[in-house]
DRENLO-953561 format. One record per residue (C-alpha): residue in one letter; x, y, z. Coordinates in steps of 0.25 Angstrom, whole numbers, plus 5000, padded with zeros to 4 digits. Example, Ala and Ser with C-alpha at 12.3 -4.5 7.8 and 13.67 -1.06 7.14 Angstrom:
# residues 2
A504949825031S505549965029
This chain:
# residues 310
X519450485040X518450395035X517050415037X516450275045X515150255046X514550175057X513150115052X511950035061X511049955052X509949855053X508349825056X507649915063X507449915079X508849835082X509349975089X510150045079X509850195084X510250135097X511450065094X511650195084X511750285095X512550195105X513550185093X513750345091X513850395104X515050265104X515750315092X515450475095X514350455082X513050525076X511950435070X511650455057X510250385054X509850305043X508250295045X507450335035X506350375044X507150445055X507350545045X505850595047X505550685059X504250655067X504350525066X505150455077X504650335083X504350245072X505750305064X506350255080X507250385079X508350395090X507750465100X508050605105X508950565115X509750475108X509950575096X510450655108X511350555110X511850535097X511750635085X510650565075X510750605060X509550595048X508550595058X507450685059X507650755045X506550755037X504950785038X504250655037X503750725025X504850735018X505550645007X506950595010X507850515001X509050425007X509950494997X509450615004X509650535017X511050505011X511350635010X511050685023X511750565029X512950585022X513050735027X512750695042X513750575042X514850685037X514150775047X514450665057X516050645052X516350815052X516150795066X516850665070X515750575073X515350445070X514250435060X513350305063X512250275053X511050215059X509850155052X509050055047X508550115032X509550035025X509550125012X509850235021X511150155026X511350115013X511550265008X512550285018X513350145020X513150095006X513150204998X511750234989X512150324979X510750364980X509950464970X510050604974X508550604970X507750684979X506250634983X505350714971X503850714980X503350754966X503950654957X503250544968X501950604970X501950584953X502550454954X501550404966X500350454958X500850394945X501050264953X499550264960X498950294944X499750204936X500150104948X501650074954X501949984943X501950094934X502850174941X503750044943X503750014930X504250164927X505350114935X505650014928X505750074914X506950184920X507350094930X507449924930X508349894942X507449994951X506349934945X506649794949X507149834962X505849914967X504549834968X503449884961X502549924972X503649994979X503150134976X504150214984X505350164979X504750154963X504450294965X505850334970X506450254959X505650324950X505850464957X507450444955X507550414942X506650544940X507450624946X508850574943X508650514929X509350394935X508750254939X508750234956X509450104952X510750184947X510750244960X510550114969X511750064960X512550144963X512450114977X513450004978X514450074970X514550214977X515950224988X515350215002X515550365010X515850305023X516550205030X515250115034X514950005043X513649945046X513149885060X511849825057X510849765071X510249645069X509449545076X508549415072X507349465066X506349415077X507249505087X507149635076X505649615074X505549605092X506249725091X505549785079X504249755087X504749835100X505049955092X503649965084X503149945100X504050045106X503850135096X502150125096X502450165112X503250305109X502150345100X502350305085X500850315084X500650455089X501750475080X501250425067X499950515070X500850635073X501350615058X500150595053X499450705060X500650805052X500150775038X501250655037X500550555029X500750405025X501350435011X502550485017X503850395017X503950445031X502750395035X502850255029X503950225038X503750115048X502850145059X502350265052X501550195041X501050105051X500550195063X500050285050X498950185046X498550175059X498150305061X497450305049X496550195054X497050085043X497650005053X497449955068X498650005076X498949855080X498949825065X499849955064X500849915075X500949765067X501349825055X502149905059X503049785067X502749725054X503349825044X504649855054X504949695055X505049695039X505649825040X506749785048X506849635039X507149735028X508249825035X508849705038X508849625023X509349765019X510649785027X510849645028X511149655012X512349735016X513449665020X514249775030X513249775038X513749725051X513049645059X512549645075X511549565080X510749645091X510349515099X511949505100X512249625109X511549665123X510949785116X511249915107X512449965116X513149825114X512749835099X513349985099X514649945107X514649795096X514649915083X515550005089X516549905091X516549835077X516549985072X517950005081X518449865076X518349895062
C-alpha cells in the first residue's frame, strides 16, 4: 500500500495547527510538524506550538526536540521526519504534515536531496571571525571561486546562509549547488497532496496582528526574559526567530516595547508575504481561501473531502 501524505501549507496565522488537528482526528491521523522554531523547547508562545491539550488530542511529531541551543539542519530535520512519518504508517495512521517553513516542506513533498553535512560550531566560529576581519565580501567571494551558482544565488550580506555554503562544501568536497540540483531530479518518497490556506493579504496581516496581540497577553515578554535569564543569547538562530529577536532587544533596553511590538507585526507581515511567494512557486499546491468557509472545521471538513474524492 502506498504511502499518502496529507500536507497543510501557507502564511502564517490562517489556522493550520487548527485545521491540522481537526483533519487527524477526521482521518485517525498524527501531525507531523514542519516548523522550524517548534523544534526548540522553552519557547512556546512566539513558536504558537499546539497547546498541551490539543497535542492530547492529536499526537504532534518534531516538536520539542532540541535545546534552543543546539544547531539543527533540515537534512537533519528530514531525517527525523522521514522516521516518524514511517513511524506513523507501522501503525496505520494517517500522517498529516503541517507547517509553514517551506524548505521544511520542500524536503518532505519535493524531495531536497540535501547535504548530509552536519553543523560544524567550529568551522563557523572561524568563518564568522574571518568574515568580521576581512569583511562578508571576502567570504562571498570565497564562495564564489568553489561555487558560481551559490554565489549568484546568496546575497553577499547574507552571512548565514554564505557561511553554510561555505561549511558544505568544507565538509562534503562538493558545492551546495550540486545538491539543490538535485532537488528536482530525486523520485518523491510519498504520495503527496498539498492544501495551502489563503486569504487576501490585508485579512493575513488583520490576523497576523491579532496573533502578535494574543500572544503579548500569554506572556511572550516574560518569556523572551526566561530565555534570556538561562544564558540563551541573541547569536542563537533560536533566538533570531520572530518574536524572540524582537522581545530580546527590548530587554536589553535598545528598543521601546511599542517600537518592539511594531516590528514585530512588521517582520511577520513580510514573513508571512514570503511564505506565501514560496509555496505559491509550487503549482500542487491546492488552494482554499479561508474567507470562503465559516471557520477551520468547515476548512478541515472542505480538505478531507477533496482528499476522499481524489
Amino acid at each position: 500500500m502506498e504511502k499518502r501524505l496529507l500536507a497543510i501549507v501557507g502564511p502564517t496565522a490562517l489556522g493550520k495547527t487548527e485545521v491540522g488537528i481537526l483533519l487527524a482526528e477526521a482521518l485517525g491521523g498524527e501531525v507531523v510538524s514542519a516548523d522550524s522554531m517548534q523544534v526548540y523547547r522553552g519557547m512556546d508562545i512566539g513558536t504558537a506550538k499546539p497547546s498541551r491539550e490539543q497535542r492530547r488530542r492529536v499526537p504532534h511529531h518534531l516538536i520539542d526536540i532540541m535545546a534552543p541551543d543546539a544547531a539543527f539542519s533540515v537534512a537533519e530535520y528530514q531525517t527525523l521526519a522521514d522516521q516518524a512519518i514511517d513511524d506513523i504508517w507501522s501503525r496505520g495512521k494517517q500522517s498529516l504534515l503541517v507547517g509553514g517553513s517551506g524548505l521544511y516542506v520542500r524536503a518532505m513533498v519535493g524531495g531536497l536531496d540535501l547535504p548530509v553535512a552536519a553543523p560544524d560550531p567550529e568551522l563557523r566560529k572561524q568563518l564568522e571571525e574571518e568574515g568580521r576581519r576581512s569583511g562578508i565580501e571576502s567570504l562571498h567571494a570565497r564562495l564564489a571561486a568553489v561555487d558560481q551558482v551559490a554565489a549568484a544565488r546568496i546575497h553577499p550580506h547574507n552571512v548565514r546562509r554564505v557561511i553554510r555554503a561555505l561549511e558544505v562544501w568544507e565538509q562534503t568536497g562538493r558545492p551546495i549547488s550540486a545538491w539543490w540540483s538535485l532537488d528536482a531530479s530525486r523520485k518523491e518518497k510519498y504520495n503527496t497532496r498539498q492544501f495551502g490556506l489563503t486569504a487576501p493579504r490585508a485579512e493575513v496581516y488583520q490576523r497576523i496582528e491579532a496573533r502578535v496581540d494574543a500572544m503579548l497577553a500569554a506572556g511572550l515578554v516574560e518569556e523572551v526574559k526566561g530565555l534570556l535569564d538561562q544564558g540563551y543569547g541573541g547569536s542563537l538562530t533560536s533566538m533570531k526567530g520572530l518574536g524572540y529577536a524582537q522581545m530580546a532587544a527590548y530587554l536589553r533596553g535598545l528598543v521601546s516595547l511599542e517600537e518592539a511590538v511594531r516590528r514585530l507585526k512588521r517582520d511577520t507581515r513580510r514573513f508571512a508575504k514570503r511564505q506565501l511567494t514560496w509555496f505559491r512557486a509550487d503549482r500542487r499546491v491546492e488552494w482554499l481561501d479561508v474567507g470562503d468557509y465559516g471557520g477551520v472545521e468547515e476548512i478541515a471538513a472542505g480538505i478531507k473531502k477533496r482528499w476522499h474524492d481524489r
